[in-house]
C-alpha positions as CSV (number, residue, x, y, z in Angstrom):
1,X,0.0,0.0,0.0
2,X,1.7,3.2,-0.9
3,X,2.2,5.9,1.7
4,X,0.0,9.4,1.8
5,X,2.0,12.4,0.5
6,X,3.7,14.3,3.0
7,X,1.0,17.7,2.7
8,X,-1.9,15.3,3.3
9,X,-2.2,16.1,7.0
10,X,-4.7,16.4,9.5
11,X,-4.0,20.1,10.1
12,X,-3.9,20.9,5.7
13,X,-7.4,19.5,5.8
14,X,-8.8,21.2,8.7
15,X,-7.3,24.6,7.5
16,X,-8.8,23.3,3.7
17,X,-12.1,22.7,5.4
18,X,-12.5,26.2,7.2
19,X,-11.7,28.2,4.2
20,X,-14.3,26.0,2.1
21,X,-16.8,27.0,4.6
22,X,-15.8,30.6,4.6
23,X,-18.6,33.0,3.0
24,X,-16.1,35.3,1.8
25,X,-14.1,32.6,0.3
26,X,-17.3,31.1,-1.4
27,X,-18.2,34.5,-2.7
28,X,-14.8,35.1,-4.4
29,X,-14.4,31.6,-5.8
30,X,-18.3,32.5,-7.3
31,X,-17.1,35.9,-8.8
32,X,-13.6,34.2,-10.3
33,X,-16.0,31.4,-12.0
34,X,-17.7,34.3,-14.0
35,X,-14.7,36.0,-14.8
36,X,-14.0,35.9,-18.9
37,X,-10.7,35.5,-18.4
38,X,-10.4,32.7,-16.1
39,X,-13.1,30.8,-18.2
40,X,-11.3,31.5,-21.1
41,X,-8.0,30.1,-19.4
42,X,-9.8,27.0,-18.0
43,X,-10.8,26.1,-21.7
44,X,-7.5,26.5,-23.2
45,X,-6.4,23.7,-19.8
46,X,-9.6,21.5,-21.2
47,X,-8.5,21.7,-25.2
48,X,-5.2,21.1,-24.2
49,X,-5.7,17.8,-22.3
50,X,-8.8,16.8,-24.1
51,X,-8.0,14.2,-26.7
52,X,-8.3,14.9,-30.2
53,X,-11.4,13.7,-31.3
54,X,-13.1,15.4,-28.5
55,X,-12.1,18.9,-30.3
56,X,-14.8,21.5,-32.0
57,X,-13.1,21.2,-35.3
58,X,-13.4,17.2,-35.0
59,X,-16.8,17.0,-33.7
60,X,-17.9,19.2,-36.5
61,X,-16.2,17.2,-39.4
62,X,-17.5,14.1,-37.6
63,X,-21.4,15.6,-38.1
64,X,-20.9,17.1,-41.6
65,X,-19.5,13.7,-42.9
66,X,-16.4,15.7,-43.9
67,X,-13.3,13.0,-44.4
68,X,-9.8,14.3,-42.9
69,X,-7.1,15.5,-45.6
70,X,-4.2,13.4,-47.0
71,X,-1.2,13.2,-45.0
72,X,-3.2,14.9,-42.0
73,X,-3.1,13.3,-38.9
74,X,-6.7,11.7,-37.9
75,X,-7.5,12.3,-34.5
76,X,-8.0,8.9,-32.7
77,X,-12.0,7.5,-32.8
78,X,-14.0,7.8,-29.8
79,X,-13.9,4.6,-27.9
80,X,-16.7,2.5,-28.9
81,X,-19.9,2.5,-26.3
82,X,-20.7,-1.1,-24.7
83,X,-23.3,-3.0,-26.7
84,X,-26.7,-2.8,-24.6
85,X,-28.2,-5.8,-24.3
86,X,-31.8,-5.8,-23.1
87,X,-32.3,-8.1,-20.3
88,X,-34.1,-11.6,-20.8
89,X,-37.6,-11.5,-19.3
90,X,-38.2,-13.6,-16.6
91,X,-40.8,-15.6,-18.7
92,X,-41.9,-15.9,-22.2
93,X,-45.3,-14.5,-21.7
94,X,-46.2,-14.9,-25.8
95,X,-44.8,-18.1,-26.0
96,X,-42.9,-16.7,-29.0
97,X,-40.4,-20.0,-28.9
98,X,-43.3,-22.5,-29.5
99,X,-44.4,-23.2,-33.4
100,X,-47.3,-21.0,-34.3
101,X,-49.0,-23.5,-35.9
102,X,-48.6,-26.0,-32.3
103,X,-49.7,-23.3,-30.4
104,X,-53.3,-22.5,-33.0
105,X,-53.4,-26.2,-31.9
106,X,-52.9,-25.7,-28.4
107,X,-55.5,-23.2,-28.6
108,X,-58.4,-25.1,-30.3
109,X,-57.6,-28.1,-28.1
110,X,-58.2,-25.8,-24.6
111,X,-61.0,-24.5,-25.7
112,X,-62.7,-27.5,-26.4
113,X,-61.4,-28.4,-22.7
114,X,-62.8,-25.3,-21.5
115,X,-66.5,-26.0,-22.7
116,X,-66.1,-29.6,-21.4
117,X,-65.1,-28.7,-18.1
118,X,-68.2,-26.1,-17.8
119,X,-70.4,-27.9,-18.9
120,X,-69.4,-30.3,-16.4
121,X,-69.6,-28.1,-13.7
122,X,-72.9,-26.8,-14.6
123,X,-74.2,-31.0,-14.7
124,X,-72.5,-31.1,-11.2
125,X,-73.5,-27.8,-9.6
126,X,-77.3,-29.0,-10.8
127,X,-77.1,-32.5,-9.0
128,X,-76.3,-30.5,-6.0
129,X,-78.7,-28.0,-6.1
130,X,-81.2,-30.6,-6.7
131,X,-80.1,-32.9,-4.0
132,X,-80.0,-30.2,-1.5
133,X,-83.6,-28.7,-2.4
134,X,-84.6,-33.1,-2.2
135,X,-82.6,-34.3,0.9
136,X,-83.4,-34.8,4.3
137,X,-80.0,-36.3,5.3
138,X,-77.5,-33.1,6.8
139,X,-74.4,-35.6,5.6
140,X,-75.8,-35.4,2.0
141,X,-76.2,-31.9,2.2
142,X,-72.9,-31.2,3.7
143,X,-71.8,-33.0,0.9
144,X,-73.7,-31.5,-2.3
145,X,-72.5,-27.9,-0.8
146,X,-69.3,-29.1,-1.1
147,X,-69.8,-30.4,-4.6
148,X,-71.8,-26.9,-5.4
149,X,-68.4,-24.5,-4.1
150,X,-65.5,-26.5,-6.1
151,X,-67.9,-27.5,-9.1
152,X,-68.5,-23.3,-8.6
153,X,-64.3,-23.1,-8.5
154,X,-63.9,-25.0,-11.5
155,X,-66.1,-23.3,-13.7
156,X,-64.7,-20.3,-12.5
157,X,-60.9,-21.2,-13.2
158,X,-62.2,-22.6,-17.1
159,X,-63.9,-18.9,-18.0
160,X,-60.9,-17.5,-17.0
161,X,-62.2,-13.8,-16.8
162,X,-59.7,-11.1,-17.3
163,X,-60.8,-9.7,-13.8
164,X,-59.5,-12.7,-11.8
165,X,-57.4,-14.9,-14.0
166,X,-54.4,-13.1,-12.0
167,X,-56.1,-14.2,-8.8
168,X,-56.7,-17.8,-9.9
169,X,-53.0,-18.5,-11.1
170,X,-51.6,-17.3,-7.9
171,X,-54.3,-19.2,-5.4
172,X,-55.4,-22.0,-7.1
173,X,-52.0,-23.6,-8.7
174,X,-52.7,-27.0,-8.2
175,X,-55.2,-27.3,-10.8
176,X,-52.6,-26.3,-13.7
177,X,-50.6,-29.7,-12.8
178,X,-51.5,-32.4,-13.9
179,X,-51.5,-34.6,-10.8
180,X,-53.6,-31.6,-8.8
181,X,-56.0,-31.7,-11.4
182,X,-56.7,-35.4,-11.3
183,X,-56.8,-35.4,-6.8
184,X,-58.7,-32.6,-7.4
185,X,-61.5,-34.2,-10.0
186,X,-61.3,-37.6,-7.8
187,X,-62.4,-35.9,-4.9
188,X,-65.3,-33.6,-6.9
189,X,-66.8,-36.6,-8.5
190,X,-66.5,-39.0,-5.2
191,X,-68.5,-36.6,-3.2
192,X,-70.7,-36.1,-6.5
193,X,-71.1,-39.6,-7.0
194,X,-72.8,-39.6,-3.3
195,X,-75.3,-36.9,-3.5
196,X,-77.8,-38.8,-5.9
197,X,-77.9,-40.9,-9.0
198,X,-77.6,-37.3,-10.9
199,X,-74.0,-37.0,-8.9
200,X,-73.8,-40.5,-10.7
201,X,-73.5,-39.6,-13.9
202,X,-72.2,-36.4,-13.6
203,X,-68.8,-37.7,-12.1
204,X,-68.7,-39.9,-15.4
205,X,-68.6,-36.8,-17.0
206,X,-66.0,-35.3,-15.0
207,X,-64.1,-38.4,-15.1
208,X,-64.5,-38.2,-19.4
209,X,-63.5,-34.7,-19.6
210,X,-60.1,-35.6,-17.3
211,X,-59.2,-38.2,-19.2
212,X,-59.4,-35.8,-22.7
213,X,-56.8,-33.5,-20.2
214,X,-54.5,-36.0,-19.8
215,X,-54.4,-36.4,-23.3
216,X,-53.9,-32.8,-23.9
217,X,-51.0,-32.4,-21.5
218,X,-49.3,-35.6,-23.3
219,X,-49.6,-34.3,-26.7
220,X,-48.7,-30.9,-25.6
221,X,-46.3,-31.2,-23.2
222,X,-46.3,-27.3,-22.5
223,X,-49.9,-27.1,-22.1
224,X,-49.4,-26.6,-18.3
225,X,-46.9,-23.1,-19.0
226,X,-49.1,-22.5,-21.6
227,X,-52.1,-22.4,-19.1
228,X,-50.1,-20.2,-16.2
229,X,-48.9,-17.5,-18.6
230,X,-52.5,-17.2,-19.9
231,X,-54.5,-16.4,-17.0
232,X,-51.6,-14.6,-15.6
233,X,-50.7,-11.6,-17.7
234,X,-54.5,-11.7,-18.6
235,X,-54.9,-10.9,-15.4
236,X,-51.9,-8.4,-15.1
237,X,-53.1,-6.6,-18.8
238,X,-56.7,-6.6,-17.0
239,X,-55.3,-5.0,-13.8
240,X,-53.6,-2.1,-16.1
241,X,-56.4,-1.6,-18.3
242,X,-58.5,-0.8,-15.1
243,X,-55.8,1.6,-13.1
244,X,-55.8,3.7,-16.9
245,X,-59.6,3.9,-17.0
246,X,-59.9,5.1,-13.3
């Protein structure tokens, strides 16, 4: 480590200090700054040291296109700037990598998923409506108001409205895997299955519509990222749309 010059000590800098802090001092080094001739001096210093393709004469063939004379000496290029590189987004929300004519496919296949698994909920949230409005037993009942909230959560998570598909991929990210969706239809069409012979049927079309899933998600094997980035920056593009209109 080299050694502090011999001027830099404690006493320079205090006296330094005081005169900095001086209003007198202030007020002359104010005046000298709008004196012609020391600016004039302190641009001669800055031409001087400056190097040469920083000079007026430079800049202004560099702008006018003008090329330097023969046998004159070129002033050195400016160095070059660092390439910017934007950064990578954290996702691919357009899916941009994926083959448009896979992802037209991916799209016609989830939306006939979509109307599958509504139309399923509606059969389901119907055998539970009826089975409540026709039971006696509170078990049955416990259970067909279980069947009417998650047949209710399902159909909600396959509309997908721009208001809540944000809220839906952040609270409800089981059903986007494919082993959450499955535990999650078992259980639905089990407690279906014992709210009446309506329940009956309708978890054999719960049950149909899961299998075509599974088939989707094999075929397309980014049908799960595919879902998540949908109902996601819907939701986000939603969310802005409303903070511009308010």
């Amino acid at each position: 480590m080299s050694e502090a010059p011999s001027w830099l000590t404690e006493e320079n800098i205090s006296t330094a200090t005081k005169v900095a802090n001086n209003p007198a001092m202030q007020k002359a080094a104010k005046a000298a700054a709008k004196n012609p001739a020391v600016q004039k001096a302190a641009m001669a210093q800055v031409e001087k040291e400056a190097p040469g393709w920083a000079s007026d004469a430079a800049q202004s063939d560099m702008e006018s296109g003008k090329k330097p004379e023969k046998g004159s000496k070129s002033p050195p290029p400016p160095p070059p700037l660092a390439s910017a590189t934007p950064p990578k987004p954290l996702m691919n929300t357009d899916m941009s990598d994926l083959d448009p004519e896979v992802l037209r496919q991916m799209q016609r296949y989830h939306l006939a998923l979509r109307l599958l698994y509504m139309g399923a909920a509606v059969f389901l949230s119907t055998a539970a409506a009826l089975s409540i409005a026709n039971q006696s037993d509170l078990g049955l009942i416990f259970f067909a108001f279980y069947v009417l909230f998650f047949s209710a959560i399902l159909c909600c998570f396959e509309v997908a409205l721009t208001m809540v598909s944000r809220m839906i991929a952040v609270n409800f990210g089981f059903l986007y895997t494919l082993t959450g969706r499955i535990v999650f239809v078992i259980l639905l069409g089990f407690m279906a299955f014992l709210v009446s012979t309506i329940g009956k049927v309708a978890m054999g079309v719960l049950y149909g519509v899961c299998l075509f899933q599974i088939y989707i998600m094999y075929k397309f094997p980014r049908f799960e990222e595919y879902l998540r980035k949908k109902h996601y920056f819907e939701g986000r593009q939603a969310e802005r749309a409303q903070g511009r209109t308010r």
